[in-house]
C-alpha positions as CSV (number, residue, x, y, z in Angstrom):
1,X,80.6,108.6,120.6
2,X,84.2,109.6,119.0
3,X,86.0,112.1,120.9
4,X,85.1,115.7,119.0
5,X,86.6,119.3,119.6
6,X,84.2,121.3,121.3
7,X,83.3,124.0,118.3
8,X,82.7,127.4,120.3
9,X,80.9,129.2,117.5
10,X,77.8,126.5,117.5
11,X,76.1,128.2,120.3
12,X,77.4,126.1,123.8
13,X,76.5,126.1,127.2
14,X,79.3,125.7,129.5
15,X,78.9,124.8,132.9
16,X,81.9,124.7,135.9
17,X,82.1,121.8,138.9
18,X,84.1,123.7,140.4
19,X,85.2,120.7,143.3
20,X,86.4,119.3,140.1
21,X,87.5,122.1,138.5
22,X,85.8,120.7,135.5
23,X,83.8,122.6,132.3
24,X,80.6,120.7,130.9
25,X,79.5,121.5,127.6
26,X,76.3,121.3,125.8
27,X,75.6,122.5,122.4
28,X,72.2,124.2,122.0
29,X,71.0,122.2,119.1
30,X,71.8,118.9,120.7
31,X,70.1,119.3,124.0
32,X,70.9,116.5,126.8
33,X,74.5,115.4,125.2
34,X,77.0,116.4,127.6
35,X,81.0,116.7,126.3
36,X,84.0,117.7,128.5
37,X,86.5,119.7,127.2
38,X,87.6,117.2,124.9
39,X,84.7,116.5,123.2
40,X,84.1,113.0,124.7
41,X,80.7,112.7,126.0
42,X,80.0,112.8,129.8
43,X,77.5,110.3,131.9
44,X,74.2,112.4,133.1
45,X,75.6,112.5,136.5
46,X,77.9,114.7,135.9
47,X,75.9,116.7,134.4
48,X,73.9,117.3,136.9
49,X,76.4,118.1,139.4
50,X,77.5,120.7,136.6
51,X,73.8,121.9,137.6
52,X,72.2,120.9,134.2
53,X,68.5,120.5,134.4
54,X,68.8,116.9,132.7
55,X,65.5,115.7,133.1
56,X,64.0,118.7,130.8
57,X,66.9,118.5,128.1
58,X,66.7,114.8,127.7
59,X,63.0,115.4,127.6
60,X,64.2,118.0,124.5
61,X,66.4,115.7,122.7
62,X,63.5,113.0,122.5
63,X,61.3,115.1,121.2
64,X,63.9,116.4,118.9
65,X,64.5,112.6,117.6
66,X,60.9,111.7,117.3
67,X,59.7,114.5,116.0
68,X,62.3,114.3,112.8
69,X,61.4,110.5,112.6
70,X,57.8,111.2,112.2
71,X,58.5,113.6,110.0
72,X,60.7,111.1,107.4
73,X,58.2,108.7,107.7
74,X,55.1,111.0,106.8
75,X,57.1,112.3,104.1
76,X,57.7,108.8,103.1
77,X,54.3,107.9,103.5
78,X,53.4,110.9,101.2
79,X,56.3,110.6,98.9
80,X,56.8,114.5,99.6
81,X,60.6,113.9,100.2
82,X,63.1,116.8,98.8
83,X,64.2,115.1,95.9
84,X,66.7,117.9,94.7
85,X,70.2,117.0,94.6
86,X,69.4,113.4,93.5
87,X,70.3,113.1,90.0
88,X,68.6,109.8,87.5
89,X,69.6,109.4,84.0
90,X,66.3,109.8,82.6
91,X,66.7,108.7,78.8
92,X,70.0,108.5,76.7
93,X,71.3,108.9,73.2
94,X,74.7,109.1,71.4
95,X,76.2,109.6,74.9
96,X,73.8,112.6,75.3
97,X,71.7,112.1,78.5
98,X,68.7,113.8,80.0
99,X,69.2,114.2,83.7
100,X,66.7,114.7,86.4
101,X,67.5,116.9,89.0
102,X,64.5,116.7,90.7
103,X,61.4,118.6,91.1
104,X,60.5,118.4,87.6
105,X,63.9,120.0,86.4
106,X,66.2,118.7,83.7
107,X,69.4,118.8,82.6
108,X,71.3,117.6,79.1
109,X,74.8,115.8,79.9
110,X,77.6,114.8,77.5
111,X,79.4,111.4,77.8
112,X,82.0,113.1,80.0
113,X,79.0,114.2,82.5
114,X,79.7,118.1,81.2
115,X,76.1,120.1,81.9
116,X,75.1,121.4,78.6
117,X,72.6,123.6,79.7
118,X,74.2,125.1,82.7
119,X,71.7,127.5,84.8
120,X,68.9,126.2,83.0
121,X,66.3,124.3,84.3
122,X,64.4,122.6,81.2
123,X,61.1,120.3,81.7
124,X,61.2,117.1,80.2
125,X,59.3,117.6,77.3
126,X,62.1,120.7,76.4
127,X,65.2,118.5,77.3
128,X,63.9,115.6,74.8
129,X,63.7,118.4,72.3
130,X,67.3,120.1,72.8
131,X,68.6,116.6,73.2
132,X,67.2,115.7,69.6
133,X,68.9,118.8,68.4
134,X,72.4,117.1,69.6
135,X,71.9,113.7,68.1
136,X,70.3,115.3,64.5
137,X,67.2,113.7,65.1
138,X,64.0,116.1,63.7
139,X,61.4,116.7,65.8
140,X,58.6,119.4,66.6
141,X,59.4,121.9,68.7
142,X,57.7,122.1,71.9
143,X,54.9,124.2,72.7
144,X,56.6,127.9,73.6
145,X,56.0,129.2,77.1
146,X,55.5,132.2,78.2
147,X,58.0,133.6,81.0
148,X,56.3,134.5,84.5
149,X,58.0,137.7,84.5
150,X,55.7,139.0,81.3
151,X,52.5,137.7,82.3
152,X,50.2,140.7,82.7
153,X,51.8,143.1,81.2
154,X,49.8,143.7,77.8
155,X,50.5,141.3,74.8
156,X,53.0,139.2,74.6
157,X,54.9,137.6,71.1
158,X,54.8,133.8,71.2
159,X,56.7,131.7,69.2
160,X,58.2,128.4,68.4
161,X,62.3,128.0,67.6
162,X,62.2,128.1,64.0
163,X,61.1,132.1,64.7
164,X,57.4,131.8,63.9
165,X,56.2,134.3,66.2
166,X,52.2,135.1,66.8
167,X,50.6,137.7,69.5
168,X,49.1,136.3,72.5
């Protein structure tokens, strides 16, 4: 492992040998790698004479490992994987795209990859009609939704763009 400085504000265990007059360090979220002082990593014999229980923390760190590879291949398996932050051109016109940004969330680029619809998350269906609106290209507006934050609370006006508006 490359030599690291030891980062005191991770949460470390620091044991002394004190024949040796040597510090052993263990970060709590990485149970049974030892580093000296240096940040280069340390045999398991010398951390045991540093009086680390080394049987139970490498018995930690397997079941740290295993458990997170089970876990990527069940979500693989499942295709349940966090797929936010990956971004796929999803359809493209006149150096417009529609952008997926996972989870059923949308964005419009221009040809420069500027977000035209910054803080907005559209669905598909919404981002092919906004990205019509760019290239000139007529086409029905999409069936208005009704924000969560006025559901239940008596009628609520319903409209399309063009400012048709109906009650609920």
């Amino acid at each position: 492992m490359a030599d690291r400085p030891i980062d005191y504000d991770r949460g470390v265990v620091i044991r002394l040998i004190p024949k040796l007059n040597m510090e052993v360090f263990m970060y709590v979220s990485e149970p049974g790698v030892y580093l000296s002082a240096h940040g280069k990593e340390l045999p398991r014999s010398i951390a045991e004479e540093a009086g680390f229980d080394v049987i139970r923390l490498e018995a930690q760190r397997l079941h740290r490992e295993r458990m997170a590879k089970a876990s990527q291949m069940i979500a693989a398996e499942l295709k349940i994987g966090d797929d936010a932050g990956i971004r796929t051109v999803v359809e493209a016109k006149d150096g417009f795209k529609i952008v997926s940004i996972g989870r059923g969330r949308h964005e419009l680029e221009d040809e420069d990859g500027n977000i035209l619809t910054p803080g907005a998350a559209l669905t598909l269906d919404l981002a092919r009609y906004v990205l019509r609106g760019f290239v000139n290209e007529a086409a029905p507006a999409p069936a208005a939704v009704v924000p969560p934050s006025n559901r239940g609370r008596g009628r609520v006006a319903v409209g399309d763009v063009a400012g048709e508006v109906a009650a609920a």
